[in-house]
C-alpha positions in Angstrom: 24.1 86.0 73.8 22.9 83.9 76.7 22.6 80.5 76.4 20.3 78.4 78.7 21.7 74.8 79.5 19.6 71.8 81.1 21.3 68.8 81.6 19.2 65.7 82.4 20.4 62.5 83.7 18.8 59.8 81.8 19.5 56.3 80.3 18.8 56.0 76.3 18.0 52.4 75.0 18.0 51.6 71.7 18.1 48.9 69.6 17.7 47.1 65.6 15.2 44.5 65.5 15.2 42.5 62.5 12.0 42.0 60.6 11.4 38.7 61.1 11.7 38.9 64.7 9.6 42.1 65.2 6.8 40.0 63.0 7.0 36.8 65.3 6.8 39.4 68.3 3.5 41.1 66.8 2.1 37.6 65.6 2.2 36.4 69.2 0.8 39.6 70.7 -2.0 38.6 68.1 -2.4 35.0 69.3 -1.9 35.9 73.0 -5.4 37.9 72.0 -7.2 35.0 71.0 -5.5 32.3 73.1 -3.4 30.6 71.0 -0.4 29.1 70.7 1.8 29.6 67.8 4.2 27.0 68.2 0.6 24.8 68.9 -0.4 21.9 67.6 -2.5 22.7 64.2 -1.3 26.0 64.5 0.2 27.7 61.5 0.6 31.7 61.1 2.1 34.2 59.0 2.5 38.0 59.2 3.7 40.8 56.5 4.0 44.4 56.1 1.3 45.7 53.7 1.8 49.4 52.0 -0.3 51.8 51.1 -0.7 54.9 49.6 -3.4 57.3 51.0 -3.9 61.0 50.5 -1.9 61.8 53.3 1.5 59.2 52.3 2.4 55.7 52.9 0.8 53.8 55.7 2.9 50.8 56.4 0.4 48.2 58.3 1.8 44.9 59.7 -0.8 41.7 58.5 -1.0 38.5 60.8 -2.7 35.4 60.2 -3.3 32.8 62.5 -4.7 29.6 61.5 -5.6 27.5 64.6 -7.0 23.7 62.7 -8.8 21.7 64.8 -8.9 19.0 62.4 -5.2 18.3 63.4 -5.5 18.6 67.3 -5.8 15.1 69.3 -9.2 13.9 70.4 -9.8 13.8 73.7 -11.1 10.7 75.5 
């Protein structure tokens, strides 16, 4: 039997990001979209994984909501 061998020199990261971090990471990817702030004034936000089930399995989608309110920002002038 002969055996082929290819060695490779490479660096493997890899890491566990808790939920609640990986959500605030997507959530500001989000806002970065639509220039907002999260941490801004008048600015609230959420984000959750939704499930579904579709004919080929489960989908897991991440939800994000940004809610900028003007109603709380300072008037100018």
């Amino acid at each position: 039997m002969k055996i082929n061998t290819d060695k490779q020199h490479r660096d493997v990261y890899a890491t566990t990001v808790d939920q609640d971090v990986a959500l605030r990471i997507i959530a500001e990817r989000v806002a970065e979209k639509v220039g907002v702030s999260l941490d801004g004034t008048g600015v609230t936000w959420r984000a959750w994984v939704s499930t579904r089930d579709t004919s080929t399995g489960i989908l897991h989608d991440i939800k994000v909501e940004i809610i900028d309110d003007h109603t709380l920002k300072p008037v100018a002038g």
